[in-house]
mmCIF file of the N, C-alpha and C atoms, coordinates in Angstrom:
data_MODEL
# 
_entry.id   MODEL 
# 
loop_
_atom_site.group_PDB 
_atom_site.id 
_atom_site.type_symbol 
_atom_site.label_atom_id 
_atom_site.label_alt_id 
_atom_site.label_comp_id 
_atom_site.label_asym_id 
_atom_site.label_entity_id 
_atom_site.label_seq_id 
_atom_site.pdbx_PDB_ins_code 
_atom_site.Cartn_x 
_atom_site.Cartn_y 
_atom_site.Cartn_z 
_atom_site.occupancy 
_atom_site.B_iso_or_equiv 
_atom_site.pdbx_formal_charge 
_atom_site.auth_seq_id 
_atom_site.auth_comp_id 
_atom_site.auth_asym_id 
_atom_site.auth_atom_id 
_atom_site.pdbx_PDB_model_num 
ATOM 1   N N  . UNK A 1 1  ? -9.284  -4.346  -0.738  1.00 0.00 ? 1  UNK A N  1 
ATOM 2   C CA . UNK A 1 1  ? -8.396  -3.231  -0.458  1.00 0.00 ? 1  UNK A CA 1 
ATOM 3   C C  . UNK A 1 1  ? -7.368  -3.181  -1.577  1.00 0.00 ? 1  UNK A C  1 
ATOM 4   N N  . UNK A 1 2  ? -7.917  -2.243  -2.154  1.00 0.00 ? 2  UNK A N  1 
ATOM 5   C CA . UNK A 1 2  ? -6.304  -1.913  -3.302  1.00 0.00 ? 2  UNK A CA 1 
ATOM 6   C C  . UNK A 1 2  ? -5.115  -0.954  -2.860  1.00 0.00 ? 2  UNK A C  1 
ATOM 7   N N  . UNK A 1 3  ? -4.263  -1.626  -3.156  1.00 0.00 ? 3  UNK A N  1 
ATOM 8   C CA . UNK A 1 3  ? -2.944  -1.235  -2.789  1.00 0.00 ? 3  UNK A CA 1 
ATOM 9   C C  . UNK A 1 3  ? -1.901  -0.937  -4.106  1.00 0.00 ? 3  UNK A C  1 
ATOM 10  N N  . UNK A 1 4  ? -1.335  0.162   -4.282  1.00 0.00 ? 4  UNK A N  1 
ATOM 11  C CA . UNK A 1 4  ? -0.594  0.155   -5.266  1.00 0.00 ? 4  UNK A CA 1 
ATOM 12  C C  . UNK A 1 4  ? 0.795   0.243   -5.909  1.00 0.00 ? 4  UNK A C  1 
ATOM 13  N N  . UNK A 1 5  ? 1.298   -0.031  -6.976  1.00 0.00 ? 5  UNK A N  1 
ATOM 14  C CA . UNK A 1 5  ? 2.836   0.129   -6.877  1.00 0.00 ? 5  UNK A CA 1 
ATOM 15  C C  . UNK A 1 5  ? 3.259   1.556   -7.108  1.00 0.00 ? 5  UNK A C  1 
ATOM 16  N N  . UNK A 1 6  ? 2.641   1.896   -7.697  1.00 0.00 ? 6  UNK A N  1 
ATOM 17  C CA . UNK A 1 6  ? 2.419   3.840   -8.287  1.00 0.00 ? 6  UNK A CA 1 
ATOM 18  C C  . UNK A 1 6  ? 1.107   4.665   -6.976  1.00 0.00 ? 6  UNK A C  1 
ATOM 19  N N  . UNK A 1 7  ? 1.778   5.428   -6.524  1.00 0.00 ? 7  UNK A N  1 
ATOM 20  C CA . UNK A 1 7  ? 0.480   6.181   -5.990  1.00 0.00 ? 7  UNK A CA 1 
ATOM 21  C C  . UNK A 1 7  ? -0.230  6.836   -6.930  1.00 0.00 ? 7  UNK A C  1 
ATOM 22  N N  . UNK A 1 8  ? -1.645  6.422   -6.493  1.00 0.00 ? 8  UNK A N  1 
ATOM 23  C CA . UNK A 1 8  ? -2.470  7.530   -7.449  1.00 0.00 ? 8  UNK A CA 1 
ATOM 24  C C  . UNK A 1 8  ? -2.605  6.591   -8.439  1.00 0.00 ? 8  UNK A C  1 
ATOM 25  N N  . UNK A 1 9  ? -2.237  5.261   -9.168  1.00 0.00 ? 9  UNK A N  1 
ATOM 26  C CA . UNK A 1 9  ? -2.590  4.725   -10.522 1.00 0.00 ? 9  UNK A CA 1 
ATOM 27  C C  . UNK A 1 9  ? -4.084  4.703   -10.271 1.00 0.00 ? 9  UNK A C  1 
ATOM 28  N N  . UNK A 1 10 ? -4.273  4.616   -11.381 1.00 0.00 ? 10 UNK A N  1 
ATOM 29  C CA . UNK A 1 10 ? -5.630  4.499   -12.023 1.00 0.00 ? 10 UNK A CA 1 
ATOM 30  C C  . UNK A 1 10 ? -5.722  3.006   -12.839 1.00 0.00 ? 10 UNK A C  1 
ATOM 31  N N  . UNK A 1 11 ? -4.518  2.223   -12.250 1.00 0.00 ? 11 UNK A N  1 
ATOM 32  C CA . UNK A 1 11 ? -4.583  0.710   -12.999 1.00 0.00 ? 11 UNK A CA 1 
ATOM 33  C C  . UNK A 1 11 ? -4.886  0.146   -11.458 1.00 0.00 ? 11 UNK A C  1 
ATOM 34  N N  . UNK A 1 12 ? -5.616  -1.035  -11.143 1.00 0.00 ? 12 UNK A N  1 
ATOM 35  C CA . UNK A 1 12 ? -6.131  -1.389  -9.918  1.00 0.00 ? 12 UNK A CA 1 
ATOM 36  C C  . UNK A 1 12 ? -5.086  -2.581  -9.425  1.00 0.00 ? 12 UNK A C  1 
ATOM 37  N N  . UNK A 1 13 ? -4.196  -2.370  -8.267  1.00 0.00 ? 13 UNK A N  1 
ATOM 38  C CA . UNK A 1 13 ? -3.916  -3.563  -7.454  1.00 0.00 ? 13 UNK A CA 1 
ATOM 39  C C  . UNK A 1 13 ? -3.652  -4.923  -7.760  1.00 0.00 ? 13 UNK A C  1 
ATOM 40  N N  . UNK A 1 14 ? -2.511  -5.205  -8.181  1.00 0.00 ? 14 UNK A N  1 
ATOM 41  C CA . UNK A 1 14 ? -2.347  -6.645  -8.610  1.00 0.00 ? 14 UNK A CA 1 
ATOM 42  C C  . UNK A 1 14 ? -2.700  -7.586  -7.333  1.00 0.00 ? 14 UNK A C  1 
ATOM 43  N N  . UNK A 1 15 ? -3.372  -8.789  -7.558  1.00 0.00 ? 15 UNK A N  1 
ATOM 44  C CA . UNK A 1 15 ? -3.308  -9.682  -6.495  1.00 0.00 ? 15 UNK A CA 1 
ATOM 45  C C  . UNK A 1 15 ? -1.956  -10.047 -5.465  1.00 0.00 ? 15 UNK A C  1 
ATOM 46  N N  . UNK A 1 16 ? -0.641  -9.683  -6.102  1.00 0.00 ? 16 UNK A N  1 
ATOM 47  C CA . UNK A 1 16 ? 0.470   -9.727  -5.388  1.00 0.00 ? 16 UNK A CA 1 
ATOM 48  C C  . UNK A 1 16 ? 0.593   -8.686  -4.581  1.00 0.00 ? 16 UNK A C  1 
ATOM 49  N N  . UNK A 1 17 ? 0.135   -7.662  -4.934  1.00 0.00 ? 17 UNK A N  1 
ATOM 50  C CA . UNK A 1 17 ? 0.405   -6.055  -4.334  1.00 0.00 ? 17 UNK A CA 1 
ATOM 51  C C  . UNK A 1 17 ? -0.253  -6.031  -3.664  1.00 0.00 ? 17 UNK A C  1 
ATOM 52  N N  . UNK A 1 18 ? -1.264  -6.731  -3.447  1.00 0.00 ? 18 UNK A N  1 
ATOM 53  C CA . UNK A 1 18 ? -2.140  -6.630  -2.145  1.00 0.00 ? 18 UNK A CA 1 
ATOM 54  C C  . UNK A 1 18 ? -1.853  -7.216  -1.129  1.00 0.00 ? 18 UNK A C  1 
ATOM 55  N N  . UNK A 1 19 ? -1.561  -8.842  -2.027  1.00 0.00 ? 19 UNK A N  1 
ATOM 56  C CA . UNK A 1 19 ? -1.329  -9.851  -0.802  1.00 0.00 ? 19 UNK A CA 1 
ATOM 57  C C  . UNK A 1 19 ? 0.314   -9.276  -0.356  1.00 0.00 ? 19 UNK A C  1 
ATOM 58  N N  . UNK A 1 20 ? 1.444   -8.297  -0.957  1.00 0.00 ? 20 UNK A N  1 
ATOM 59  C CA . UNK A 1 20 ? 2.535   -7.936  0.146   1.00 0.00 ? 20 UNK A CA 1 
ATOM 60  C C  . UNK A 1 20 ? 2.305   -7.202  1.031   1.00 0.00 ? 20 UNK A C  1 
ATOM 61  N N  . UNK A 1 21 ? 1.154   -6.308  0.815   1.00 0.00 ? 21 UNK A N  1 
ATOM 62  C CA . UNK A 1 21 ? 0.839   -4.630  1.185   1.00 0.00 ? 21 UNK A CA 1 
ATOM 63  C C  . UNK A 1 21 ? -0.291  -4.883  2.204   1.00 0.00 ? 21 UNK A C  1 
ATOM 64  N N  . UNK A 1 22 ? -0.935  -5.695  2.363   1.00 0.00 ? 22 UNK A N  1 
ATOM 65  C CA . UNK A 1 22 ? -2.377  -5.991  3.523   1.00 0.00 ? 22 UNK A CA 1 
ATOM 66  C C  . UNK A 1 22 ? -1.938  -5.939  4.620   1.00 0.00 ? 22 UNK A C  1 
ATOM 67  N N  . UNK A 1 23 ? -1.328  -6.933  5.338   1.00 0.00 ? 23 UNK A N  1 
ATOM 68  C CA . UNK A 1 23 ? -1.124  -6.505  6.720   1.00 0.00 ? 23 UNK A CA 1 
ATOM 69  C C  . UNK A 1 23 ? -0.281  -4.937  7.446   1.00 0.00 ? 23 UNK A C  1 
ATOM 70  N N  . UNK A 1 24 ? 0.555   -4.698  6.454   1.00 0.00 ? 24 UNK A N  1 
ATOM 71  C CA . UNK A 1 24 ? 1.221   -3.754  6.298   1.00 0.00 ? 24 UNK A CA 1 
ATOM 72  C C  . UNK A 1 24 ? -0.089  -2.411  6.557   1.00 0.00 ? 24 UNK A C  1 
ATOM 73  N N  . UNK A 1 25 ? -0.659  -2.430  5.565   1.00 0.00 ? 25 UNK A N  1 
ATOM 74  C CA . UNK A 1 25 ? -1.894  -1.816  5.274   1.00 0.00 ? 25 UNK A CA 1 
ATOM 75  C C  . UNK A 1 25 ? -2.666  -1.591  6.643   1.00 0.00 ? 25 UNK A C  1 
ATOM 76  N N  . UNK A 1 26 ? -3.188  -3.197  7.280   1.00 0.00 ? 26 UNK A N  1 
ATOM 77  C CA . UNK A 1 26 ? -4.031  -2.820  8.550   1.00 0.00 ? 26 UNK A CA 1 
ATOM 78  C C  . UNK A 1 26 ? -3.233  -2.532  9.531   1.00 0.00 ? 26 UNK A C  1 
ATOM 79  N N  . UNK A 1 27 ? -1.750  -2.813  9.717   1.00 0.00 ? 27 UNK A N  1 
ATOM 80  C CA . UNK A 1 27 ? -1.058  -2.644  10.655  1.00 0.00 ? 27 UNK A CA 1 
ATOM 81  C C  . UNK A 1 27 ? -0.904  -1.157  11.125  1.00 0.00 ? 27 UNK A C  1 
ATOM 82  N N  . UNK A 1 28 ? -0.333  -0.228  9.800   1.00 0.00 ? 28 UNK A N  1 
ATOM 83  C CA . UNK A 1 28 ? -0.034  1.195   9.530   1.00 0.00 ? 28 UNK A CA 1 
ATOM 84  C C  . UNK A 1 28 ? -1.457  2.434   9.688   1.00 0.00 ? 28 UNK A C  1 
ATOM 85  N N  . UNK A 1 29 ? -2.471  1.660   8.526   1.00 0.00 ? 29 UNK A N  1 
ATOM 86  C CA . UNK A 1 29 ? -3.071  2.777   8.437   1.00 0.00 ? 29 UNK A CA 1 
ATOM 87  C C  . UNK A 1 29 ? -4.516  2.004   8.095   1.00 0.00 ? 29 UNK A C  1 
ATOM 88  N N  . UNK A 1 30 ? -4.705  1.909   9.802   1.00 0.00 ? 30 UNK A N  1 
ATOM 89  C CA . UNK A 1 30 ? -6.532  1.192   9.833   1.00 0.00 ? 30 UNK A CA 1 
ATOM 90  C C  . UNK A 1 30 ? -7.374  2.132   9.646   1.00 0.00 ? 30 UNK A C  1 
ATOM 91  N N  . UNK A 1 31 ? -7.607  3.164   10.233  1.00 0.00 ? 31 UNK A N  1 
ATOM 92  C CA . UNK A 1 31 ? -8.033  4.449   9.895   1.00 0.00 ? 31 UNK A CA 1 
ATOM 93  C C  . UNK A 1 31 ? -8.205  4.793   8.472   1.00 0.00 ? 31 UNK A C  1 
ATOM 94  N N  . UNK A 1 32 ? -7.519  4.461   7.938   1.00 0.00 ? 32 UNK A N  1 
ATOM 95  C CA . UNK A 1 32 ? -7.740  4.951   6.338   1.00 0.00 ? 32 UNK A CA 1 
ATOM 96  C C  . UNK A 1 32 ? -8.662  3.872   5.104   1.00 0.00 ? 32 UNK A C  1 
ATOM 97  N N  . UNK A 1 33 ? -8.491  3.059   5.592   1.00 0.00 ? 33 UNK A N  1 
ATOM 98  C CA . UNK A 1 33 ? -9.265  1.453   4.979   1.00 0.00 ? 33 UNK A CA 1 
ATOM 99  C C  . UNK A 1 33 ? -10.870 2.089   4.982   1.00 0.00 ? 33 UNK A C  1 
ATOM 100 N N  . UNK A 1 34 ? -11.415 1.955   3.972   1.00 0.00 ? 34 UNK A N  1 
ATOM 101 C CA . UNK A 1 34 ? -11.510 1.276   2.982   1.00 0.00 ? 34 UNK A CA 1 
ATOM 102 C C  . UNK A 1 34 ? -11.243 2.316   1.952   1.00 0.00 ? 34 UNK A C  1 
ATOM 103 N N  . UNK A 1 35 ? -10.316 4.133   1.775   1.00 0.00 ? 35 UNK A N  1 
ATOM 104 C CA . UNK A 1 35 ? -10.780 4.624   1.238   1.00 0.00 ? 35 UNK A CA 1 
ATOM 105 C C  . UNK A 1 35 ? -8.926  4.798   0.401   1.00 0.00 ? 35 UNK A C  1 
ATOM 106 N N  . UNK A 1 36 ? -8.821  4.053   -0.480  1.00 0.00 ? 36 UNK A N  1 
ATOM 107 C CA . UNK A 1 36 ? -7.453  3.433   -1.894  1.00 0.00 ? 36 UNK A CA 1 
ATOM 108 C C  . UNK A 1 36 ? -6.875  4.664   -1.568  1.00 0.00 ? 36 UNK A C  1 
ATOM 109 N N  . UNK A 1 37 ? -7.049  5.648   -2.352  1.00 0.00 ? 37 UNK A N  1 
ATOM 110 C CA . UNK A 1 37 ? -6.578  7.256   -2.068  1.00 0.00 ? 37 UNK A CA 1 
ATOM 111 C C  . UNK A 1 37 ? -5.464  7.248   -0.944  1.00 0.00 ? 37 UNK A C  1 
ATOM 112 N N  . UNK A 1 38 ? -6.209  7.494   0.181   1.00 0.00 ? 38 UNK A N  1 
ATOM 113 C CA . UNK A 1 38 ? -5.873  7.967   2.043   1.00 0.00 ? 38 UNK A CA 1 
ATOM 114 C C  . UNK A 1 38 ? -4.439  6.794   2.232   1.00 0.00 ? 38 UNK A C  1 
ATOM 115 N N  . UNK A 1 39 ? -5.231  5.157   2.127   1.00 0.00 ? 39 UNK A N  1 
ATOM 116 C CA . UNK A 1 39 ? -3.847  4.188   1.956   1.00 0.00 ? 39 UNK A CA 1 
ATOM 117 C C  . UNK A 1 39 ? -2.957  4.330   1.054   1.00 0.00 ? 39 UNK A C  1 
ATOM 118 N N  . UNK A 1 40 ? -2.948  4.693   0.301   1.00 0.00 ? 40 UNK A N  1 
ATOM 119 C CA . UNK A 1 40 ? -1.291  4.764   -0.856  1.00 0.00 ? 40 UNK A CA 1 
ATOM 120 C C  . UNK A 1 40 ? -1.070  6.198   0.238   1.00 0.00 ? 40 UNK A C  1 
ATOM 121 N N  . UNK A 1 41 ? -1.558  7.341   0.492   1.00 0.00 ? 41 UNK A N  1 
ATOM 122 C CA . UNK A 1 41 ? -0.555  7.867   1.022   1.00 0.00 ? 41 UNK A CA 1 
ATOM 123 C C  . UNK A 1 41 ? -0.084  7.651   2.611   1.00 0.00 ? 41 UNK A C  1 
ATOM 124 N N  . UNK A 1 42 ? -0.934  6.958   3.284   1.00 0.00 ? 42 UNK A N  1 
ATOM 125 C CA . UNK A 1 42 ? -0.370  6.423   4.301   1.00 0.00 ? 42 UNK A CA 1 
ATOM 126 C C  . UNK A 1 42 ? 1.253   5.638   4.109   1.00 0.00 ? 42 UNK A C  1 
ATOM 127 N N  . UNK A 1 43 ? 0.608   4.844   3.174   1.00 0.00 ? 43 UNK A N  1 
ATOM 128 C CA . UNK A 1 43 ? 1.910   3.568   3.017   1.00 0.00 ? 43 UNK A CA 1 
ATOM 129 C C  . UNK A 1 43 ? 3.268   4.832   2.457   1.00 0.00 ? 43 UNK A C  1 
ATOM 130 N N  . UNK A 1 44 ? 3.153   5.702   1.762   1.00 0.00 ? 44 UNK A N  1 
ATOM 131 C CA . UNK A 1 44 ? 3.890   6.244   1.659   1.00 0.00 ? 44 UNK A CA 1 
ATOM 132 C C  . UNK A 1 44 ? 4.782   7.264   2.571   1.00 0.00 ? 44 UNK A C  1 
ATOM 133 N N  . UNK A 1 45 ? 3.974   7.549   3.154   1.00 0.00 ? 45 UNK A N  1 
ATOM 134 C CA . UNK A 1 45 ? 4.306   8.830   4.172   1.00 0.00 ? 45 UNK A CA 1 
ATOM 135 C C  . UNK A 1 45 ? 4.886   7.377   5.426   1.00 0.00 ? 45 UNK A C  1 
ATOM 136 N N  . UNK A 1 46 ? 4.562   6.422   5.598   1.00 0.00 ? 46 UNK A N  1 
ATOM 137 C CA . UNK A 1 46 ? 5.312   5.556   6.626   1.00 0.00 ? 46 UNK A CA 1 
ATOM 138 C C  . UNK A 1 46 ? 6.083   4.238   5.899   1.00 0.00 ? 46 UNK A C  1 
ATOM 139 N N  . UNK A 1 47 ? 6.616   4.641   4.427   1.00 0.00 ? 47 UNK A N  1 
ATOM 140 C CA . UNK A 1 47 ? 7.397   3.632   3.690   1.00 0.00 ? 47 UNK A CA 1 
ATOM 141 C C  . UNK A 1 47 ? 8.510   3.224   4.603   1.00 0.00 ? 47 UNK A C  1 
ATOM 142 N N  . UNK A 1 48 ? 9.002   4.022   5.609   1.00 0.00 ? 48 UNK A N  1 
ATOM 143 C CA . UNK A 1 48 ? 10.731  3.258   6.460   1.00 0.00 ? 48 UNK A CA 1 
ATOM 144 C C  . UNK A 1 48 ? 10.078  2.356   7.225   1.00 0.00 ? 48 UNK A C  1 
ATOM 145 N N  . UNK A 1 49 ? 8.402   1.772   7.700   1.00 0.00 ? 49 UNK A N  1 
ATOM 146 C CA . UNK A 1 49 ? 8.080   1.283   8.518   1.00 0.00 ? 49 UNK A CA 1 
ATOM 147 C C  . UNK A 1 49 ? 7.163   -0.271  7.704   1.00 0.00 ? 49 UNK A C  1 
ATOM 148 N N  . UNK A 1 50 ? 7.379   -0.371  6.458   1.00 0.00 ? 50 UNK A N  1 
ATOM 149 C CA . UNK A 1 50 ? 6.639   -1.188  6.205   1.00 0.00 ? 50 UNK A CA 1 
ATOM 150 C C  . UNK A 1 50 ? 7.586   -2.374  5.489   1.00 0.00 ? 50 UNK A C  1 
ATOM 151 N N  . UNK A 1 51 ? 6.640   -3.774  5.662   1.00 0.00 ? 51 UNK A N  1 
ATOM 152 C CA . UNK A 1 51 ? 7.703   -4.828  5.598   1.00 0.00 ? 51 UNK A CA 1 
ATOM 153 C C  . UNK A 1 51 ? 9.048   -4.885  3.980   1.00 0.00 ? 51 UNK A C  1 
ATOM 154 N N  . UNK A 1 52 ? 9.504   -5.466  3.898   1.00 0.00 ? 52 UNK A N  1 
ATOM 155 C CA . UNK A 1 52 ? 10.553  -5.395  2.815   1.00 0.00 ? 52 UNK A CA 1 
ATOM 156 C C  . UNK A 1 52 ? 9.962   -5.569  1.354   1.00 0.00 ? 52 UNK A C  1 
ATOM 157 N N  . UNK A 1 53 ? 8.853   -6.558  1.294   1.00 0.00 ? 53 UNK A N  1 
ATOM 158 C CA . UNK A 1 53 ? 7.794   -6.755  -0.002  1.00 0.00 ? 53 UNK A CA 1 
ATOM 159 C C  . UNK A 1 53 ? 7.373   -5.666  -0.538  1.00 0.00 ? 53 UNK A C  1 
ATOM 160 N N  . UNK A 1 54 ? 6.451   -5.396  0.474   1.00 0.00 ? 54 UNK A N  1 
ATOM 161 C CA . UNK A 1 54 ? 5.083   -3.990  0.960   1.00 0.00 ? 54 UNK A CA 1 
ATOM 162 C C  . UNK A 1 54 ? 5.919   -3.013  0.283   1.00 0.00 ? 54 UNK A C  1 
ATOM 163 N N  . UNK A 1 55 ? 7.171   -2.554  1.073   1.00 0.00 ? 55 UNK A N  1 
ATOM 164 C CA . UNK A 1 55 ? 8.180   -1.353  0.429   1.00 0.00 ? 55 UNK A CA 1 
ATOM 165 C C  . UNK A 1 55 ? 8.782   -1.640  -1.132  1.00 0.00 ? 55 UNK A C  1 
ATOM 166 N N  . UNK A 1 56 ? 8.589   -2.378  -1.293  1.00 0.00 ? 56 UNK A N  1 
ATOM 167 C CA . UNK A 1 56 ? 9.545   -3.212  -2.708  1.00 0.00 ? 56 UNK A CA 1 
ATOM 168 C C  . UNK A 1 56 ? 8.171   -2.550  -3.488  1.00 0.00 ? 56 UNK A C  1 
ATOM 169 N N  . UNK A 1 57 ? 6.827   -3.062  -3.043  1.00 0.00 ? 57 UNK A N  1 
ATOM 170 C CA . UNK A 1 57 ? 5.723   -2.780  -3.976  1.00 0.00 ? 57 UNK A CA 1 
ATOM 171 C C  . UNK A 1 57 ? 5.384   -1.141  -4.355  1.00 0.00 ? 57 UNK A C  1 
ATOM 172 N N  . UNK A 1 58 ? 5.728   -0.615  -2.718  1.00 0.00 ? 58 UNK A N  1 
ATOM 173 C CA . UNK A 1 58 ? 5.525   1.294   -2.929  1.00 0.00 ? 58 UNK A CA 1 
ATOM 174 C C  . UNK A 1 58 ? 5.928   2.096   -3.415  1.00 0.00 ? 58 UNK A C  1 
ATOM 175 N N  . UNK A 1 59 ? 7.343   1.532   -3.678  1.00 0.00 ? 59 UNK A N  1 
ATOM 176 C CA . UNK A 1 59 ? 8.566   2.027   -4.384  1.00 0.00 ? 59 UNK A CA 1 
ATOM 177 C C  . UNK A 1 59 ? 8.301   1.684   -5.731  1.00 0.00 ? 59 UNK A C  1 
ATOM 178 N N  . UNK A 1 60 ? 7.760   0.637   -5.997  1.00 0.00 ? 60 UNK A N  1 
ATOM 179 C CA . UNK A 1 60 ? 7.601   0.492   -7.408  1.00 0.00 ? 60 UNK A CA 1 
ATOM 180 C C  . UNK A 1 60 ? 8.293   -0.500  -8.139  1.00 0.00 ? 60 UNK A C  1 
ATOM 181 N N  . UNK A 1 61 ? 9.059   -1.171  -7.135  1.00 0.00 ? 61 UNK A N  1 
ATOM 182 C CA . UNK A 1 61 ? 10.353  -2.248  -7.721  1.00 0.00 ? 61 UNK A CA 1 
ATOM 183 C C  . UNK A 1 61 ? 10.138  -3.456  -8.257  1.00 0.00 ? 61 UNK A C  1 
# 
């Protein structure tokens, strides 16, 4: 599952960005797994709800 710090990159998922963003990921938006796209905008559209890392990573920080 790639997860990203930029929505939409076209650079793939650092091993950190995943491992902040995964549970976050199945927690938020199971429905959308396995398709990268659908999850960055999940995680985005529910960024006030995801852990402090996860958000650190969506934001881009």
């Amino acid at each position: 599952m790639g997860l990203p710090a930029k929505a939409y990159s076209a650079t793939p998922a650092t091993p950190q960005q995943v491992a902040a963003c995964k549970v976050d990921a199945l927690r938020l938006c199971p429905l959308d797994i396995p398709d990268t796209r659908l999850v960055e905008a999940c995680m985005h559209r529910r960024v006030a709800d995801l852990s402090p890392a996860c958000r650190d990573t969506v934001q881009g920080k």
